[in-house]
C-alpha positions as CSV (number, residue, x, y, z in Angstrom):
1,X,0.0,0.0,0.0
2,X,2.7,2.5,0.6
3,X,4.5,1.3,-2.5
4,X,1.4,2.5,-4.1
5,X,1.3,6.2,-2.6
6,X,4.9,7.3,-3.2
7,X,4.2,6.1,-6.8
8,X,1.0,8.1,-6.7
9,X,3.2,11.3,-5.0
10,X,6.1,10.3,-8.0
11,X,3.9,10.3,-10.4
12,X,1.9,13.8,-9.4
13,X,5.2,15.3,-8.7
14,X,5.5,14.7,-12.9
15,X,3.5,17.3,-14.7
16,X,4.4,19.8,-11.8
17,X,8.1,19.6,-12.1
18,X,7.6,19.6,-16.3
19,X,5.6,23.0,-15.5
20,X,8.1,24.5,-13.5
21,X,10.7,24.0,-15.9
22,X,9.0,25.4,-18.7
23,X,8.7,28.2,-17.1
24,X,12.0,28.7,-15.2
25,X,13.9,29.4,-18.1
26,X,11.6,32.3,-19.8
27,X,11.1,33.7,-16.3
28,X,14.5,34.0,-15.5
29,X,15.3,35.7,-18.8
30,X,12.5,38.4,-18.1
31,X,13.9,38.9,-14.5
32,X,17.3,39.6,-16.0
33,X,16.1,42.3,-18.5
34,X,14.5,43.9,-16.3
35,X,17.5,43.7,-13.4
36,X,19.5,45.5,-16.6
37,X,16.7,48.2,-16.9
38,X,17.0,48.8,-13.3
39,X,20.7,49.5,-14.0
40,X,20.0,51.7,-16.9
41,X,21.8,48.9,-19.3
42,X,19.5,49.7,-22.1
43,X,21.2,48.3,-25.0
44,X,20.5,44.7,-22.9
45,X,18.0,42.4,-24.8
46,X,15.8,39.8,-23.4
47,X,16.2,36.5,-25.2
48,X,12.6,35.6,-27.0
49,X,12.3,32.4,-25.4
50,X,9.2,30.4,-24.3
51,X,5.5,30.2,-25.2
52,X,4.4,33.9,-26.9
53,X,3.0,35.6,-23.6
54,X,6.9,35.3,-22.7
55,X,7.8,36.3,-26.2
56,X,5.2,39.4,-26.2
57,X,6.5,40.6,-23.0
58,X,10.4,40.3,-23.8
59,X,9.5,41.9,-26.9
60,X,7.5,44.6,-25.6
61,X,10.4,45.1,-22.6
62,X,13.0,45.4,-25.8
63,X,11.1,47.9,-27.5
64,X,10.7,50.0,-24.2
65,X,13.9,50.2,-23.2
66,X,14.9,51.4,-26.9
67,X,12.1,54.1,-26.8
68,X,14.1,55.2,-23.7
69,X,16.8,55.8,-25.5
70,X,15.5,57.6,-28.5
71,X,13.8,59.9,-26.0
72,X,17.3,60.8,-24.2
73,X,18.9,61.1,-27.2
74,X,16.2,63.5,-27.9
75,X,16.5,65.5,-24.7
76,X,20.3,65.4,-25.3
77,X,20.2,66.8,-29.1
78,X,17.7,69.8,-27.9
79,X,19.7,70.7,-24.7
80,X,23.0,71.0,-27.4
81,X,20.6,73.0,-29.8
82,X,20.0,75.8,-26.7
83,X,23.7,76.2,-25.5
């Protein structure tokens, strides 16, 4: 009988570790951009990796950080223009 619950907890414990792998990997990725934004390392890009919600957010995190740059450059070129 306990033979037959630790294979009942093994095989649970299945899907949930193959879960929390695919998810790991993406998650970490998204936690590192965003640790680079932090330390204004704009030029950083998050690797598009895992299902497209992970995808669309890296993406959308990329595309931020690069508007953030175009806007200092901005604020940089008219601040040269007035001196």
């Amino acid at each position: 009988m306990a033979a037959a619950a630790a294979f009942t907890v093994i095989l649970a414990m299945v899907p949930v570790m193959y879960f929390i792998r695919r998810l790991r990997q993406p998650v970490a990725a998204l936690s590192a951009g965003a640790a680079a934004l932090q330390t204004e390392h704009y030029e950083h890009r998050i690797p598009e990796i895992g299902d497209y919600e992970f995808r669309d957010v890296a993406r959308r995190i990329d595309m931020m950080a690069a508007e953030v740059v175009q806007h200092w450059q901005r604020e940089i070129a008219e601040c040269d223009a007035l001196e």
